[in-house]
C-alpha positions as CSV (number, residue, x, y, z in Angstrom):
1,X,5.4,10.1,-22.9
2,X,7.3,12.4,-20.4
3,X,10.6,14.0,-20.7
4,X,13.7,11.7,-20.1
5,X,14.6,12.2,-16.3
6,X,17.6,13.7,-15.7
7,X,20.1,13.6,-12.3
8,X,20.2,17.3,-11.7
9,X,16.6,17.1,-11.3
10,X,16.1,14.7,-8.6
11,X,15.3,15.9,-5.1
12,X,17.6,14.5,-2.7
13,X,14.1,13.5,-0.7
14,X,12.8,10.0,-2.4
15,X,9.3,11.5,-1.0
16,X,9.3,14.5,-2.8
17,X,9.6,12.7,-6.2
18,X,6.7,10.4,-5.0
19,X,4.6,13.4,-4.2
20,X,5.2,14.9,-7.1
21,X,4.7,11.5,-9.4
22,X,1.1,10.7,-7.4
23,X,-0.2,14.4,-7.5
24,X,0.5,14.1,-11.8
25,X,-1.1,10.6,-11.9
26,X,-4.2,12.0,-9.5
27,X,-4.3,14.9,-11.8
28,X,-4.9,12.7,-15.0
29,X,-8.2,11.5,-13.6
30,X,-7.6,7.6,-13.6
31,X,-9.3,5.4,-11.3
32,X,-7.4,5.0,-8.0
33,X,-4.2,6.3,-8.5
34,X,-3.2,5.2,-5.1
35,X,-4.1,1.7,-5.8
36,X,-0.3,-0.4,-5.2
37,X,0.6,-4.3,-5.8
38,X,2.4,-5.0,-2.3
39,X,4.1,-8.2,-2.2
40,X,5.0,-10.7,0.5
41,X,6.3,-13.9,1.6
42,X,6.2,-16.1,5.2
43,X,8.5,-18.3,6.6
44,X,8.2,-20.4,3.8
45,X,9.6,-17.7,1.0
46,X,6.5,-18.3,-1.2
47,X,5.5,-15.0,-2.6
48,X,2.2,-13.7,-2.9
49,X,1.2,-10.4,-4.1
50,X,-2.5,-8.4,-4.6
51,X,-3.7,-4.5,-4.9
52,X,-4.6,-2.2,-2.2
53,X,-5.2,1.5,-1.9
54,X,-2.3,3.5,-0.2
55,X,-3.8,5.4,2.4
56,X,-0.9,7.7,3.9
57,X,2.6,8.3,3.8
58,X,5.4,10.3,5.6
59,X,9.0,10.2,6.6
60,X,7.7,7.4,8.6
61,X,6.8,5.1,5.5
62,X,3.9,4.3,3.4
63,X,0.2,3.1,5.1
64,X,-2.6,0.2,4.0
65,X,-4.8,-1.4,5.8
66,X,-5.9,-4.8,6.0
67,X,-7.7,-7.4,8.1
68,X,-4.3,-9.1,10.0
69,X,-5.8,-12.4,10.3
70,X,-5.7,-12.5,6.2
71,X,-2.9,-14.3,4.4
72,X,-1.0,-11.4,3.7
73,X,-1.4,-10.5,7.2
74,X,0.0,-14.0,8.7
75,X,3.1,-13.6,6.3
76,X,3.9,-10.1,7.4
77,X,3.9,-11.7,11.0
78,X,6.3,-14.3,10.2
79,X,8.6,-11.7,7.8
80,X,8.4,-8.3,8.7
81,X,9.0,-7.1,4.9
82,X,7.1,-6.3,1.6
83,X,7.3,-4.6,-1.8
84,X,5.1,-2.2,-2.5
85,X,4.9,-1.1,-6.9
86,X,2.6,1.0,-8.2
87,X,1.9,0.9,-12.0
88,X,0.8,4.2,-13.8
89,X,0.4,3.1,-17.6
90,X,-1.5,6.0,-19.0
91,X,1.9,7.8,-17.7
92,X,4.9,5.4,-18.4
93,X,5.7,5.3,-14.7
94,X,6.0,2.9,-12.0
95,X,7.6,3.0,-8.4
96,X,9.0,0.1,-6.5
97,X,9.5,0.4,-2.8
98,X,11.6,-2.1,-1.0
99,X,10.7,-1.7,3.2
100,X,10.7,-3.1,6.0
101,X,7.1,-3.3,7.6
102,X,5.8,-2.4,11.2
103,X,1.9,-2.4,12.3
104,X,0.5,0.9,12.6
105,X,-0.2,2.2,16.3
106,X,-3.7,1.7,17.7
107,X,-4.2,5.6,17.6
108,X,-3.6,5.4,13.7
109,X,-5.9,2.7,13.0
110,X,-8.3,3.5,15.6
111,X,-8.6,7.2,13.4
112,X,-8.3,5.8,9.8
113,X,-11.3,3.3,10.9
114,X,-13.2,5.8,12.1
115,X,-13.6,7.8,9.2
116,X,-14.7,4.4,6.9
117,X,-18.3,4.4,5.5
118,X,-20.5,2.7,8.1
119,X,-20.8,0.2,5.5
120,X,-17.3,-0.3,5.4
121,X,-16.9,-0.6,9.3
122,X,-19.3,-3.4,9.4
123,X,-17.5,-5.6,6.4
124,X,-14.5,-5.3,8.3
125,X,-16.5,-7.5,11.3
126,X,-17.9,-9.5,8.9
127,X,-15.8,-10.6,6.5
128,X,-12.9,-13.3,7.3
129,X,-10.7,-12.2,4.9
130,X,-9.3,-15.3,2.6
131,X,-11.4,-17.9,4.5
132,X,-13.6,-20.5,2.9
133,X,-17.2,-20.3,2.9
134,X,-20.1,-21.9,1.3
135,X,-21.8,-19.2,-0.2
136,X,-22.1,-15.1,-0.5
137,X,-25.3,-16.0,1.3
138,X,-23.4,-16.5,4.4
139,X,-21.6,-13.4,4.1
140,X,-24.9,-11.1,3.7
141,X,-26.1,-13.0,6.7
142,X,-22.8,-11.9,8.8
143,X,-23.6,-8.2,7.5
144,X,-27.1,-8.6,9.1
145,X,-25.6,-9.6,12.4
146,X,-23.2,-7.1,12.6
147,X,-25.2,-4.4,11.3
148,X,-27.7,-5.7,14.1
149,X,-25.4,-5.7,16.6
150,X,-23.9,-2.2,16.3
151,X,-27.5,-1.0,15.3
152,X,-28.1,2.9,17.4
153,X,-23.9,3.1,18.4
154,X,-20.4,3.8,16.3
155,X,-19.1,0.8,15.1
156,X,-15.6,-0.1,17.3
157,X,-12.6,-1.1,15.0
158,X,-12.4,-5.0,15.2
159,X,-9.3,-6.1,17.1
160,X,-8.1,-8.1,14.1
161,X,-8.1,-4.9,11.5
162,X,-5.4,-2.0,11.2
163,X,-2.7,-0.9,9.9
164,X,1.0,-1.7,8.4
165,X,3.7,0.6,7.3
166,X,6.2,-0.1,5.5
167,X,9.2,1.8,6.1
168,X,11.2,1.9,2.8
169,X,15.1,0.8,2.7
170,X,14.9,1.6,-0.7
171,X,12.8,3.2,-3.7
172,X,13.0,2.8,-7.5
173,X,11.9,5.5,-10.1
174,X,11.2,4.1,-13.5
175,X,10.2,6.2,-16.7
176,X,9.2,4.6,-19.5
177,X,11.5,6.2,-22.7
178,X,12.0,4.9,-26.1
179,X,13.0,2.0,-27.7
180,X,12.8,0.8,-24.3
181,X,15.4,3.2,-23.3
182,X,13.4,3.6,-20.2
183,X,15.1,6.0,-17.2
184,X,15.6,4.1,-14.0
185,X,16.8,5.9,-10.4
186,X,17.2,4.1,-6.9
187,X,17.1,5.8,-4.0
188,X,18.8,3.8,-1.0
189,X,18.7,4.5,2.7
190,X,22.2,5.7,4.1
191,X,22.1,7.2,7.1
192,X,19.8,10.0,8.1
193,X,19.6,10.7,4.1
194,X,19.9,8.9,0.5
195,X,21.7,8.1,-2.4
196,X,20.6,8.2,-5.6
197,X,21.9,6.0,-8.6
198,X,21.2,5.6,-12.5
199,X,19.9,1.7,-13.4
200,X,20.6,0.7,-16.7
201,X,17.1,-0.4,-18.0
């Protein structure tokens, strides 16, 4: 288990702590340490929640991508927000990020997209993400179609697939300690910087 955090170690830069927590949990070896539980809810306030891989983050927020015609998709349409946690058990960590969410330019999915496995590309035409269908037969015969249809060319990024990034408001730091003594720290947007508070766990 890690050192208790302390507050004259924090950056004043939420990022910087992030960096520094996903280089350590990519440095352990575990399988996908970018992998993140992002949360969200439609008009309707029903929650729904399920694991993607982060694929970039900045000043600007934190990227995923998605087929926008999926649920998840539809609700970020309707509410513009999300949670995004990540989970890091074999290190007693976990980081909650409260933002608000914005689709990714063209440019940015356009280049992401581009550098998927072929393989990848083509799912991404045939798959309709969280629709009903009869069999995986169906789905393999899509693959064939698609795979026929771009067959000799690069395969174009399907209008319905980019990205989202969600611009955090606020970000959590939680370190598990003993006797459930864990250490808790939330950033909060003020301004052009942050403040940075102890949570009683």
């Amino acid at each position: 288990m890690p050192e208790a955090l302390s507050e004259d170690v924090l950056p004043a830069d939420p990022l910087e702590l992030f960096a520094a927590w996903l280089a350590e949990a990519e440095a352990t070896g575990m399988t996908d340490p970018n992998a993140v539980t992002v949360a969200t809810s439609g008009a309707d306030g029903r929650p729904t929640a399920r694991t993607v891989l982060l694929r970039g983050y900045g000043p600007e927020g934190f990227f995923f991508y998605t087929n926008r015609t999926s649920l998840k998709g539809r609700q970020l349409a309707e509410n513009p927000r999300a949670e995004m946690l990540f989970f890091w058990r074999e290190m007693g960590r976990q980081i909650l990020i409260h933002g608000e969410v914005v689709e990714a330019t063209d440019e940015e999915s356009d280049a992401y997209f581009a550098g998927r496995p072929r393989e990848s590309q083509i799912g991404a035409w045939a798959s309709e993400q969280g629709t009903v269908i009869p069999d995986r037969a169906t789905l393999e015969r899509r693959i064939e179609e698609f795979t026929a249809k771009f067959e000799g060319g690069p395969v174009p990024r399907p209008p319905h697939w980019g990205g989202y990034v969600v611009t955090p408001y606020a970000i959590e730091f939680w370190q598990a300690g003993d006797f459930r003594l864990h250490d808790r720290f939330v950033y909060a947007r003020e301004g052009d910087g942050w403040t940075v508070e102890r949570l009683s766990p």
